[in-house]
C-alpha positions as CSV (number, residue, x, y, z in Angstrom):
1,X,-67.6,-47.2,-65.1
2,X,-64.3,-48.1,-65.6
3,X,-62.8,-50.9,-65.0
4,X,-59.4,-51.5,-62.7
5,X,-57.2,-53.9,-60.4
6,X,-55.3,-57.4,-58.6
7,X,-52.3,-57.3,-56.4
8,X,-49.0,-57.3,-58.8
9,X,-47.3,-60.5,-59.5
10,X,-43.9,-61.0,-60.9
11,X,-40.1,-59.8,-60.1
12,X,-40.0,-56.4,-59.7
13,X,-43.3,-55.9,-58.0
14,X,-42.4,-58.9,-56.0
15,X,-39.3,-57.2,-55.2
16,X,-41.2,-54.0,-53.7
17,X,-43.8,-56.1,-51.9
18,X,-41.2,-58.6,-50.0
19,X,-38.0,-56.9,-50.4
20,X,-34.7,-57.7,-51.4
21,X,-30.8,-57.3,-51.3
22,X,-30.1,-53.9,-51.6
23,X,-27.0,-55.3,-54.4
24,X,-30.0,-57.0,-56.0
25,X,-32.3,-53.8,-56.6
26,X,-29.2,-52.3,-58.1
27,X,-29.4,-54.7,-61.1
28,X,-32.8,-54.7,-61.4
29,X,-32.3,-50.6,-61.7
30,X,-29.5,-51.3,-64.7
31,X,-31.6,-54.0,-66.5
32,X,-34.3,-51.4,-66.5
33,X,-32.6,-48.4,-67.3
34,X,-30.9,-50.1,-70.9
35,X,-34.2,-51.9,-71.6
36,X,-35.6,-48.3,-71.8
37,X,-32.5,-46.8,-73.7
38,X,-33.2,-49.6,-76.3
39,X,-36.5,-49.3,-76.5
40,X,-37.2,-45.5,-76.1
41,X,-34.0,-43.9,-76.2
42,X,-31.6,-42.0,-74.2
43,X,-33.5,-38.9,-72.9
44,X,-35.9,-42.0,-71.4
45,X,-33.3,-43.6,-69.9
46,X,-32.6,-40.3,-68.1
47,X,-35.4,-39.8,-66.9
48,X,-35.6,-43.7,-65.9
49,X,-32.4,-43.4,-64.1
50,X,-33.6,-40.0,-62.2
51,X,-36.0,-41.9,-60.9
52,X,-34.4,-45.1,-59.5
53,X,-31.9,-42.6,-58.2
54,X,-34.5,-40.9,-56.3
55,X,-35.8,-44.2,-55.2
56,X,-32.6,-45.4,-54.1
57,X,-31.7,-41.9,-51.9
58,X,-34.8,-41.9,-50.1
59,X,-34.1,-45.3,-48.9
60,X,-30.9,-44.7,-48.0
61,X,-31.8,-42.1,-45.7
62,X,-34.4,-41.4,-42.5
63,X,-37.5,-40.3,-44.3
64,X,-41.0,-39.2,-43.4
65,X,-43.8,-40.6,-44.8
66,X,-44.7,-36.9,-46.0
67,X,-41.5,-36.3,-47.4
68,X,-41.8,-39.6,-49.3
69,X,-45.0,-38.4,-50.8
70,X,-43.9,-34.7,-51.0
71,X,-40.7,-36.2,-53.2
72,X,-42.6,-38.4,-55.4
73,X,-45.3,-36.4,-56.1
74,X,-42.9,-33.5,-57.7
75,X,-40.8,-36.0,-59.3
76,X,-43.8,-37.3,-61.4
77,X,-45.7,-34.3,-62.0
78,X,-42.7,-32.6,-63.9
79,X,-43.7,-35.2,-67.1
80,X,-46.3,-34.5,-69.8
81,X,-50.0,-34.6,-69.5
82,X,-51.4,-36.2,-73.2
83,X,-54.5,-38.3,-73.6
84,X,-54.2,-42.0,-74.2
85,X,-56.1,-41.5,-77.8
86,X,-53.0,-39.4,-79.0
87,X,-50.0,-41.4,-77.2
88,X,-51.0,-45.2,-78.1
89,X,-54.2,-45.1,-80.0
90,X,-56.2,-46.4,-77.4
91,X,-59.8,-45.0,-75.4
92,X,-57.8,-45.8,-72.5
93,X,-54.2,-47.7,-71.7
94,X,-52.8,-47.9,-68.6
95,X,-49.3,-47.3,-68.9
96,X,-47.2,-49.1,-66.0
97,X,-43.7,-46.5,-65.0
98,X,-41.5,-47.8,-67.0
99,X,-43.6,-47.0,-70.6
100,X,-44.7,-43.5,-69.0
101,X,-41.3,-42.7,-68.5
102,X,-39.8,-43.9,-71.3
103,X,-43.0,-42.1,-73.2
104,X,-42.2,-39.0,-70.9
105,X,-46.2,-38.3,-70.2
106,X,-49.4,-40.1,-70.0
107,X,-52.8,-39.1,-68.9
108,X,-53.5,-39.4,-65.2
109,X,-54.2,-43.1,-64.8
110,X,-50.7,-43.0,-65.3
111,X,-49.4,-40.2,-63.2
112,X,-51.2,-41.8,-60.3
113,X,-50.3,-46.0,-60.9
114,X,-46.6,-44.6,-60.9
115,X,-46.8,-43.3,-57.5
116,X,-48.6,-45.7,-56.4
117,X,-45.9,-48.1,-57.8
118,X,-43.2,-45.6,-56.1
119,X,-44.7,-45.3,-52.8
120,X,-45.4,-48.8,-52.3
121,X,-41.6,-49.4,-53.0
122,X,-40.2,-46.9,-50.7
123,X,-42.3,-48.7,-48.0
124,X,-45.6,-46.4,-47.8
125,X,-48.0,-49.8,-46.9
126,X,-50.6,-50.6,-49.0
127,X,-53.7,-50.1,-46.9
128,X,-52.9,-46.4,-46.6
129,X,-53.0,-45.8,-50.3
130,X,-55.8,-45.4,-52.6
131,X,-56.2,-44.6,-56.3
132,X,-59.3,-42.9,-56.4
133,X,-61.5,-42.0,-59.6
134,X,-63.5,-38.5,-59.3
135,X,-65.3,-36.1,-61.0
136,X,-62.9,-33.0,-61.9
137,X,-65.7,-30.6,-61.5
138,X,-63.7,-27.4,-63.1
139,X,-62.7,-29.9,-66.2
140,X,-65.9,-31.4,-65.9
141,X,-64.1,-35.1,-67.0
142,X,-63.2,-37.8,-65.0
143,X,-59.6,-37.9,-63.4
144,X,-57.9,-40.0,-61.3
145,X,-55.8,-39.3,-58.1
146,X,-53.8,-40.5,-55.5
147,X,-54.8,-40.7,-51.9
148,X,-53.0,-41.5,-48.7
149,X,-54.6,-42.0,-45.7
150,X,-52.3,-41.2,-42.3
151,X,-54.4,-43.9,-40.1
152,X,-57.3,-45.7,-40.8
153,X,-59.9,-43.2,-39.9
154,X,-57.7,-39.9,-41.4
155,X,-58.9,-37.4,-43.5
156,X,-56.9,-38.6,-46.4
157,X,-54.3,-36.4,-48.5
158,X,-54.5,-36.1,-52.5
159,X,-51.6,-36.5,-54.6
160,X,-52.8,-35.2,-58.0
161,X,-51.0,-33.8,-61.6
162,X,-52.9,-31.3,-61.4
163,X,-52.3,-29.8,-58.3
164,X,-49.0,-29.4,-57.3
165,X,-49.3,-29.2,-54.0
166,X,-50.5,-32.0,-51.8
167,X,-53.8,-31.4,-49.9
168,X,-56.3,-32.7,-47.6
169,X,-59.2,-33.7,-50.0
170,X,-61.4,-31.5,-47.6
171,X,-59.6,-29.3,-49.2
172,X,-60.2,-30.4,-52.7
173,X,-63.9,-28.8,-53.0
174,X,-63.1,-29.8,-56.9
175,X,-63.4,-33.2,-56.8
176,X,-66.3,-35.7,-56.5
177,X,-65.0,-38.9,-55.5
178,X,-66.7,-42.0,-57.4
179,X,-64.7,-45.4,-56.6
180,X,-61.4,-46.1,-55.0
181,X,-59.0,-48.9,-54.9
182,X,-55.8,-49.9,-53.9
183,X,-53.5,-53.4,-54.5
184,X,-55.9,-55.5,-52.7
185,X,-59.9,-54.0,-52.7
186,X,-62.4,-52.0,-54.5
187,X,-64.6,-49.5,-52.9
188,X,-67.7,-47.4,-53.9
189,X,-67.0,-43.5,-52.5
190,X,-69.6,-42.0,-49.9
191,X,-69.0,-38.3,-49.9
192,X,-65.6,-37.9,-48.5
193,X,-65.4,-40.5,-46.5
194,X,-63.5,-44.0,-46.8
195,X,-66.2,-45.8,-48.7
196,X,-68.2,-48.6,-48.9
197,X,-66.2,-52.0,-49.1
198,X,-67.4,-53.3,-52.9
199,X,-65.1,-56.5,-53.3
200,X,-62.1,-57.2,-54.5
201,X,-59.8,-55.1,-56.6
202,X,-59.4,-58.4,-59.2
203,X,-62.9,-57.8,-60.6
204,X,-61.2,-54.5,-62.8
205,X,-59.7,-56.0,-66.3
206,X,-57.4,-52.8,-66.9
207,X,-55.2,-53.8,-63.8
208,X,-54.7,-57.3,-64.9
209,X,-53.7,-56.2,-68.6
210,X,-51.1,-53.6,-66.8
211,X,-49.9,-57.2,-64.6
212,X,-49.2,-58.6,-68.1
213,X,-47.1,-56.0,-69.5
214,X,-44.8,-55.8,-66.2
215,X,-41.4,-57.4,-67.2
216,X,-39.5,-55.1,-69.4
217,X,-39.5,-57.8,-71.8
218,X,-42.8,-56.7,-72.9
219,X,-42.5,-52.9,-73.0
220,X,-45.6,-51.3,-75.6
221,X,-44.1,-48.0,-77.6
222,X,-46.0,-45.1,-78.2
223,X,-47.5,-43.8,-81.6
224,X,-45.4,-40.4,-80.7
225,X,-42.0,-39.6,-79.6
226,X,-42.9,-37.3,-77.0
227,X,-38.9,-36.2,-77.2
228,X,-38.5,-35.1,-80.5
């Protein structure tokens, strides 16, 4: 099994978790948008700057939490699917949103972390979000969604690349949930329900690599230019 997560440390992320000055957010959108234009070039800087922009108009304006999700999960979902094997050489790299958009697709570790990342910034609270692993039982391989959970005891709803509609994951007979996890715990999957509480979400190394690679300082560049 895979492994995953810790809650995020360090400026931005502490920025989206505590909040700050709206004048603030505005330079940390600038600094990223020219670190990706340096590093990846200008069509990634596009997309980079779509993306705070869309950020930026949802929270100046009333929004529902649906919307929110409805909104970020078409935003996302426009970029490239390509395994991690053919984009950095690796088994498996998690990506954090800045390197999948400035590579302009990942696989879906890293559709799913960028909403996640998204949501959480546009105010969606943590304990109503899950990335879950399943079993894609069409593809037969595993995948990895997001889920968001309206109250505690919800059905939850999926927000998946493949899929570009956002369901109820009653509704998502193709999937076989295995493990979930969101910025604080891990939990083992029981059917379709919330789970079984399995510890804490510190215990997966692939989330504390992606903690390390945050500031855009350390930005990792694909072994393709997904542009050209």
């Amino acid at each position: 099994m895979k492994k995953i997560l810790s809650f995020v440390s360090g400026i931005l992320l502490a920025a989206l978790v505590l909040g700050v000055a709206a004048q603030s957010l505005l330079e940390e959108d600038k600094r990223m948008i020219a670190a990706v234009q340096q590093y990846y070039g200008a069509t990634a800087a596009k997309r980079t700057q779509s993306w705070r922009s869309m950020v930026n108009n949802i929270q100046s304006q009333t929004v529902s939490e649906r919307e929110i999700l409805s909104r970020v999960n078409i935003f996302f979902n426009r970029l490239r699917f390509i395994d991690d094997i053919k984009l950095w050489g690796k088994e498996d790299y998690w990506a954090t949103p800045l390197e999948f958009l400035g590579a302009g697709g990942g696989d879906c570790e890293d559709f799913s972390l960028a909403k996640y990342f998204t949501l959480r910034e546009l105010g969606i609270a943590d304990d109503k979000l899950r990335m879950v692993y399943v079993k894609a039982l069409t593809l037969n391989q595993f995948h990895m969604v997001v889920a968001y959970y309206p109250t505690p005891a919800a059905v939850p709803y999926i927000l998946d690349n493949l899929e570009g509609s956002i369901r109820l994951a009653t509704e998502r007979s193709d999937l076989a949930p295995i493990y979930s996890f969101n910025g604080q715990h891990l939990w083992l999957m029981r059917e379709r329900g919330r789970g079984e509480l399995a510890g804490k979400a510190s215990r997966l190394s692939l989330w504390n690599d992606l903690r390390g690679r945050w500031d855009v300082n350390r930005l990792q560049k694909p072994r393709i230019n997904l542009d050209r």
